[in-house]
KOLLUM-781601 format. One record per residue: residue number from 1; residue in one letter; x, y, z of N, C-alpha, C in turn. Coordinates in pm, 1 decimal, decimal comma. Example, Ala and Ser with C-alpha at 12.3 -4.5 7.8 and 13.67 -1.06 7.14 Angstrom:
! residues 2
<tikol num="1" residu="A" n_xx="1319,0" n_yy="-569,0" n_zz="780,0" ca_xx="1230,0" ca_yy="-450,0" ca_zz="780,0" c_xx="1320,0" c_yy="-330,0" c_zz="780,0"/>
<tikol num="2" residu="S" n_xx="1285,0" n_yy="-225,0" n_zz="708,0" ca_xx="1367,0" ca_yy="-106,0" ca_zz="714,0" c_xx="1290,0" c_yy="3,0" c_zz="787,0"/>
END
This chain:
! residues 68
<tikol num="1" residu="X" n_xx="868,0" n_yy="2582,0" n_zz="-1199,6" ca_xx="730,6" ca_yy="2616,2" ca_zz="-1172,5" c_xx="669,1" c_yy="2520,8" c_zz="-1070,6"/>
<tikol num="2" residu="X" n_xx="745,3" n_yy="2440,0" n_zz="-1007,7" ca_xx="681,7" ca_yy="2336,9" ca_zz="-905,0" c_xx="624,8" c_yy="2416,6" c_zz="-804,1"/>
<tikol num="3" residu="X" n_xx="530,1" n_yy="2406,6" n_zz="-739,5" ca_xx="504,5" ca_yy="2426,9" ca_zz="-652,2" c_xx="366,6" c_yy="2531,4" c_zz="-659,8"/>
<tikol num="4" residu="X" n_xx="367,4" n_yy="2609,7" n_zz="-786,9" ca_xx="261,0" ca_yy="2675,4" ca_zz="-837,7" c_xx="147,3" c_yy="2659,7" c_zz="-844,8"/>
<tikol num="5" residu="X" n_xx="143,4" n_yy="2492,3" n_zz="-911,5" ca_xx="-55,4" ca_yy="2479,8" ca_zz="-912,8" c_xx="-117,0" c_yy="2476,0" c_zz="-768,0"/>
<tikol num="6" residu="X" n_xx="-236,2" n_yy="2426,2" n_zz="-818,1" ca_xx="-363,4" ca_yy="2378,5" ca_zz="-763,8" c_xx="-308,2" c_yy="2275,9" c_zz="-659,7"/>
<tikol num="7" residu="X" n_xx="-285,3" n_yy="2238,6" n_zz="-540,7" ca_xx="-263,0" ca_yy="2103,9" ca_zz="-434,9" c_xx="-401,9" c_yy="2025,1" c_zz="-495,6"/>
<tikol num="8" residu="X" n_xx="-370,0" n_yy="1873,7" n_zz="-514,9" ca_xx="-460,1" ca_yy="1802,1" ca_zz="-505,0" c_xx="-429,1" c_yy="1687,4" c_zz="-409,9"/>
<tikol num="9" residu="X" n_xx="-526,1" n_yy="1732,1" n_zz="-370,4" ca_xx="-538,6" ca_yy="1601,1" ca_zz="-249,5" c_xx="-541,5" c_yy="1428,9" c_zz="-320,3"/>
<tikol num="10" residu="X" n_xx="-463,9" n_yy="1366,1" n_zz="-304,3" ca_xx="-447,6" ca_yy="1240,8" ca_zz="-342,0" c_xx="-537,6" c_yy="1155,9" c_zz="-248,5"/>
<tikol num="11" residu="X" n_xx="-656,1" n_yy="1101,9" n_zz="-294,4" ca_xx="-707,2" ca_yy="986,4" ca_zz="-262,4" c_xx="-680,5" c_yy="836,6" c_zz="-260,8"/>
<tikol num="12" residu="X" n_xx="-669,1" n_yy="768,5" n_zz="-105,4" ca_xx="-605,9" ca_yy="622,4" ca_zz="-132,7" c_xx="-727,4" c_yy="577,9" c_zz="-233,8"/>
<tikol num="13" residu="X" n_xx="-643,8" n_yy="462,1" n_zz="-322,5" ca_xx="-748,0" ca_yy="387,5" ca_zz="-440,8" c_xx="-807,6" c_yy="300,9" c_zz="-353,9"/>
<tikol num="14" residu="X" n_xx="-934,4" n_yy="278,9" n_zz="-423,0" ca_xx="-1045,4" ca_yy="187,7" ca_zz="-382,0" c_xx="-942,7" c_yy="21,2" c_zz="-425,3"/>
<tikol num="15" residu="X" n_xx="-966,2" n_yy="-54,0" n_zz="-332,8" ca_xx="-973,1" ca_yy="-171,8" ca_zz="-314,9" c_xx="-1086,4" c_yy="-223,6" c_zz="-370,1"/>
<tikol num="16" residu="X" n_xx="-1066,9" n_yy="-263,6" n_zz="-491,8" ca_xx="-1199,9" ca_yy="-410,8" ca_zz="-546,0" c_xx="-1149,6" c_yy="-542,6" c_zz="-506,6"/>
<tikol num="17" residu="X" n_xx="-1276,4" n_yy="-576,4" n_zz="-501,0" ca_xx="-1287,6" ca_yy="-737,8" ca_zz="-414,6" c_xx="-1277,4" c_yy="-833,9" c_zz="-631,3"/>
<tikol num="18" residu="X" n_xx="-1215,4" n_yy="-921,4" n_zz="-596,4" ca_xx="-1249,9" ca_yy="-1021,8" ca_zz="-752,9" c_xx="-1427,3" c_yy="-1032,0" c_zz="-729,4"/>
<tikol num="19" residu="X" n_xx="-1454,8" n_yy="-1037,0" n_zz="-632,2" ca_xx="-1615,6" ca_yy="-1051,5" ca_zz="-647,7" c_xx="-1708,1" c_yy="-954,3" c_zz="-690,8"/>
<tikol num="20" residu="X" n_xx="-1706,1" n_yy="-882,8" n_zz="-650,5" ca_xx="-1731,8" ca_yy="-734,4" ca_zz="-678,8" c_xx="-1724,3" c_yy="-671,5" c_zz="-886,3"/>
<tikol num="21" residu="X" n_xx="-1608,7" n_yy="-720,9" n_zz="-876,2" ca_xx="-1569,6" ca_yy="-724,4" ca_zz="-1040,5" c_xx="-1631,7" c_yy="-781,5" c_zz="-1111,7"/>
<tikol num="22" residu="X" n_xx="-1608,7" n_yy="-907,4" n_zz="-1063,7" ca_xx="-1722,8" ca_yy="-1073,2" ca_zz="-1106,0" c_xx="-1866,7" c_yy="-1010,5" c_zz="-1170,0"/>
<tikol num="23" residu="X" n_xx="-1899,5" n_yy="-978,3" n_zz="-1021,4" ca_xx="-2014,2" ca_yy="-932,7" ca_zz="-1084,9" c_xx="-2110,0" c_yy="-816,2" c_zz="-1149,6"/>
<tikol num="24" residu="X" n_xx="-2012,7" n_yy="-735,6" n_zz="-1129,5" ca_xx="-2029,4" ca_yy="-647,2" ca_zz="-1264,2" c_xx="-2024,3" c_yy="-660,0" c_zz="-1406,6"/>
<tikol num="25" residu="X" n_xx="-1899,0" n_yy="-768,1" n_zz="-1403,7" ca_xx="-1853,3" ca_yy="-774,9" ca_zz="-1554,9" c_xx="-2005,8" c_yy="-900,2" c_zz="-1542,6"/>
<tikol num="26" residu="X" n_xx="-2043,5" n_yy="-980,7" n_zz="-1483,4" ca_xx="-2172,3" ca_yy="-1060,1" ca_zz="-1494,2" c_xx="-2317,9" c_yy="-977,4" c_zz="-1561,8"/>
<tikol num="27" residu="X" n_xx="-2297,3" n_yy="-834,1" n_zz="-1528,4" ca_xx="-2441,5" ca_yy="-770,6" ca_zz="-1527,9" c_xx="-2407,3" c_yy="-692,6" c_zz="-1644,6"/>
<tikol num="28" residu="X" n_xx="-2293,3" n_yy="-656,4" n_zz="-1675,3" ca_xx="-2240,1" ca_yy="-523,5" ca_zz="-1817,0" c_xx="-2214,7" c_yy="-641,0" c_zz="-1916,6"/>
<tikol num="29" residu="X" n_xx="-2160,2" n_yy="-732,4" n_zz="-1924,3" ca_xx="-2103,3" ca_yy="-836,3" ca_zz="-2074,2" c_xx="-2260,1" c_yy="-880,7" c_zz="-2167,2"/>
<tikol num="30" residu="X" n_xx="-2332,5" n_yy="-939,5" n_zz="-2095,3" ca_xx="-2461,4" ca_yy="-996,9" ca_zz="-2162,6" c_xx="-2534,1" c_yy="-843,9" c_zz="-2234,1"/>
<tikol num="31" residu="X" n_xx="-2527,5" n_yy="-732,1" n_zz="-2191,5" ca_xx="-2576,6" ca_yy="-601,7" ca_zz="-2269,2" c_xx="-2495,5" c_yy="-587,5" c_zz="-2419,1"/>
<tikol num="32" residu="X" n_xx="-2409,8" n_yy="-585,0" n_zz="-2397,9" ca_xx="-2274,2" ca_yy="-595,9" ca_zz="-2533,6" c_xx="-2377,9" c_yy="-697,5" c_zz="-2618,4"/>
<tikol num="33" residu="X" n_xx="-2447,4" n_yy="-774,9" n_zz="-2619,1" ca_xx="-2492,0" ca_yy="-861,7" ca_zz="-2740,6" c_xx="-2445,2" c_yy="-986,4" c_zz="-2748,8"/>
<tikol num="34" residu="X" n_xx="-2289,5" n_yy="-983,6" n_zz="-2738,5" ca_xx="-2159,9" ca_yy="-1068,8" ca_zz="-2795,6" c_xx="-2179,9" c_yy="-1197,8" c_zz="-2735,1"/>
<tikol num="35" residu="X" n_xx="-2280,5" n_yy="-1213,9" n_zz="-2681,0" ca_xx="-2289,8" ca_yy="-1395,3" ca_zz="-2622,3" c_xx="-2393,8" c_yy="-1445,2" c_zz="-2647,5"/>
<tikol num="36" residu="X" n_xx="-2425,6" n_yy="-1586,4" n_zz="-2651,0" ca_xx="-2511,6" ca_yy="-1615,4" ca_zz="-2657,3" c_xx="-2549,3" c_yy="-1645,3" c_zz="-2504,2"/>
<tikol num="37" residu="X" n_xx="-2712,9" n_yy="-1681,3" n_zz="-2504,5" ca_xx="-2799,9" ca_yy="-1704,0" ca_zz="-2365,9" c_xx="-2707,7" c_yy="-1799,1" c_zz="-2326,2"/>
<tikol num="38" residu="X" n_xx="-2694,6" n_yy="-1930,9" n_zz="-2363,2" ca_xx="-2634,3" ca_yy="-2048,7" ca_zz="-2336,5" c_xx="-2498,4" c_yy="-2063,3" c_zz="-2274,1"/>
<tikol num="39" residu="X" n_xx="-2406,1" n_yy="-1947,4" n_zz="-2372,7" ca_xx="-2282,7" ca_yy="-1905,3" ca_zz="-2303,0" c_xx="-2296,5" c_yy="-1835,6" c_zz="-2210,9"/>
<tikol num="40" residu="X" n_xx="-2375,4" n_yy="-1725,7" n_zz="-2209,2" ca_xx="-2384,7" ca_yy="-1651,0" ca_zz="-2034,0" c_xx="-2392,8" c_yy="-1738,0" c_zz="-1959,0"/>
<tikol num="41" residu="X" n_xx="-2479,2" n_yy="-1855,1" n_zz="-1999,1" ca_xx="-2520,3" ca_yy="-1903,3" ca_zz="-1832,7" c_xx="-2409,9" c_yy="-2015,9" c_zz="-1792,0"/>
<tikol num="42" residu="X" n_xx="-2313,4" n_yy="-2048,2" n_zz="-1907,3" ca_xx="-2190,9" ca_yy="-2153,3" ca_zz="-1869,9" c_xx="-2095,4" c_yy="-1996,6" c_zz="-1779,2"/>
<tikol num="43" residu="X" n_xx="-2107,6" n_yy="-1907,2" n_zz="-1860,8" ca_xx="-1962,1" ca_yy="-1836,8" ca_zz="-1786,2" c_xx="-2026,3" c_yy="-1789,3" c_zz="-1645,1"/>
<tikol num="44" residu="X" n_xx="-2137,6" n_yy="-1767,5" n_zz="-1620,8" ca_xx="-2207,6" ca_yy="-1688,8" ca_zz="-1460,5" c_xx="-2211,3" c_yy="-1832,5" c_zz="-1379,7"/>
<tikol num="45" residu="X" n_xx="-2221,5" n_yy="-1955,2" n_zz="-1439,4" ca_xx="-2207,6" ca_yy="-2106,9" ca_zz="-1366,5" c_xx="-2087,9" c_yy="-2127,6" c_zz="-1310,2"/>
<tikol num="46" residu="X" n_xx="-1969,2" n_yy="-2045,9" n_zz="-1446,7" ca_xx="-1795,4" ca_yy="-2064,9" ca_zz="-1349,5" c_xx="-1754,2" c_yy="-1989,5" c_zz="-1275,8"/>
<tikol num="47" residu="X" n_xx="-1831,2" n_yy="-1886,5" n_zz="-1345,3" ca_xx="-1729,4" ca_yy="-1769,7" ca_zz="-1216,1" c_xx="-1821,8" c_yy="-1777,4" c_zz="-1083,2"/>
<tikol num="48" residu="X" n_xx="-1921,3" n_yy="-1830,3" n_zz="-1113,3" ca_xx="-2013,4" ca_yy="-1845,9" ca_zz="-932,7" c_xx="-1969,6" c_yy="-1955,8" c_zz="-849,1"/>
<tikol num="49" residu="X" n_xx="-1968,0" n_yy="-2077,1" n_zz="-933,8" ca_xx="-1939,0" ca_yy="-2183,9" ca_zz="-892,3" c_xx="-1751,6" c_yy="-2184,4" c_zz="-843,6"/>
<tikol num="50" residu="X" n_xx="-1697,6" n_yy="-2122,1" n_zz="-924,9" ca_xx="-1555,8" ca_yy="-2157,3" ca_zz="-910,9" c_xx="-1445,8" c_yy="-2066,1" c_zz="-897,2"/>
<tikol num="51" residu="X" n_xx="-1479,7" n_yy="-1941,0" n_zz="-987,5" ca_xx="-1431,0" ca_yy="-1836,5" ca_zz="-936,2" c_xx="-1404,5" c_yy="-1757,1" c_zz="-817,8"/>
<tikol num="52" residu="X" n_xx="-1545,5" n_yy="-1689,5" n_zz="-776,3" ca_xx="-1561,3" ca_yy="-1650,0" ca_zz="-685,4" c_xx="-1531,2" c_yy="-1697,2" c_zz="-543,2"/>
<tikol num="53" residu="X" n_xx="-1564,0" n_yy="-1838,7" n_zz="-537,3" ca_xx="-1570,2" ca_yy="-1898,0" ca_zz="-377,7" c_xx="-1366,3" c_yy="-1909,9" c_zz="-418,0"/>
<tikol num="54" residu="X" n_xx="-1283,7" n_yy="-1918,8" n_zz="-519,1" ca_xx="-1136,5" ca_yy="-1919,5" ca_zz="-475,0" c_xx="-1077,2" c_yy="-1786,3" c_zz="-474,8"/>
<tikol num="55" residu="X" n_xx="-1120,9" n_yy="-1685,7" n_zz="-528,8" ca_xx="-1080,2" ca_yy="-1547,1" ca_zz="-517,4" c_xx="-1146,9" c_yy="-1411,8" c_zz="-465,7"/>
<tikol num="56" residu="X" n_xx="-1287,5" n_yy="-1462,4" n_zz="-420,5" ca_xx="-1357,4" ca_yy="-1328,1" ca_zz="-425,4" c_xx="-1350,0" c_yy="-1241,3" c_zz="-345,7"/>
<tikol num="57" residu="X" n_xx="-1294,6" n_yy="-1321,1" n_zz="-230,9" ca_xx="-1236,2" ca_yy="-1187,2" ca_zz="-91,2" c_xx="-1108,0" c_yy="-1101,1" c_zz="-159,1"/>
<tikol num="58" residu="X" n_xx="-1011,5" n_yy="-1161,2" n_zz="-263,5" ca_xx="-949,2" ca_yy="-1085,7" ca_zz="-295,6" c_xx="-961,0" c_yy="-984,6" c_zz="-362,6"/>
<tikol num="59" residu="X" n_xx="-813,6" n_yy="-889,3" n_zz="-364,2" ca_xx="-856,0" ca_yy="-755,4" ca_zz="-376,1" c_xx="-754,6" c_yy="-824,2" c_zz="-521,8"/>
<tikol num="60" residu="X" n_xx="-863,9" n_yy="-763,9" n_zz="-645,6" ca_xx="-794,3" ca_yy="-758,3" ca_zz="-774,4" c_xx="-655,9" c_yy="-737,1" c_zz="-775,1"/>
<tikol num="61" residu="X" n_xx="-593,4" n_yy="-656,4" n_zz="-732,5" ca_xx="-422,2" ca_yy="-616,9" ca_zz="-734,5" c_xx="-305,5" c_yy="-744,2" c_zz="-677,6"/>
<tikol num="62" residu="X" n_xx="-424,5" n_yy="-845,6" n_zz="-572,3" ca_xx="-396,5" ca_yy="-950,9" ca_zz="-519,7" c_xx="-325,2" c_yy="-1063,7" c_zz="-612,5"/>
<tikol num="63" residu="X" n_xx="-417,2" n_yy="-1073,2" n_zz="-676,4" ca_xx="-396,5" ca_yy="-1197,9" ca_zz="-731,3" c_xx="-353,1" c_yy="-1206,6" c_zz="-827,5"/>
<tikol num="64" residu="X" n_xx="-246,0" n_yy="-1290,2" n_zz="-803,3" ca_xx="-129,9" ca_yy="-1354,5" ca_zz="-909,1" c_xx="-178,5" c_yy="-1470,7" c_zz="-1056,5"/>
<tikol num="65" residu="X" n_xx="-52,3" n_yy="-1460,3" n_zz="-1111,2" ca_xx="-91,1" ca_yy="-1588,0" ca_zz="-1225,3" c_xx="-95,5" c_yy="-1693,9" c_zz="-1111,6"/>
<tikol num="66" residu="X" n_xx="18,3" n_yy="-1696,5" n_zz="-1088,4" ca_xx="33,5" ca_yy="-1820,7" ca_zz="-1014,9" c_xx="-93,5" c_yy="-1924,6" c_zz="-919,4"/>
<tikol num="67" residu="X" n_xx="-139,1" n_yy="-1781,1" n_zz="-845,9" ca_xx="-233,0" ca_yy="-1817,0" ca_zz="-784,4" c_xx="-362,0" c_yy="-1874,2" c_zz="-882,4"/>
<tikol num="68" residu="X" n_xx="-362,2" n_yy="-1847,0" n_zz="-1041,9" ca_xx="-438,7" ca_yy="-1905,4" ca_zz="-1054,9" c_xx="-432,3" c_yy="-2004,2" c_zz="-1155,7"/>
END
């Protein structure tokens, strides 16, 4: 039956940046409840401060353990 269906056009996948991610998961995690104020503002301090400026041009699929 190959050849029967519907053709779907395959779309190349979006490329996310680690930054991009960063900060989503920054703006969606604190809604969840599950942290406190104090802890948000240590984890949005690392991933701004330290995260981001070593990975954020990268594209998620990028980056290795190693690399980090």
């Amino acid at each position: 039956m190959r050849g029967r269906g519907r053709r779907v056009k395959r779309q190349k996948p979006v490329s996310l940046t680690f930054a991009s991610v960063a900060q989503e998961w920054l703006d969606y995690y604190p809604t969840l409840g599950r942290a406190r104020e104090s802890s948000m503002r240590g984890y949005r301090s690392f991933v701004e401060h330290h995260l981001v400026p070593a990975f954020g041009h990268l594209s998620v699929s990028a980056i290795t353990a190693d690399m980090v």
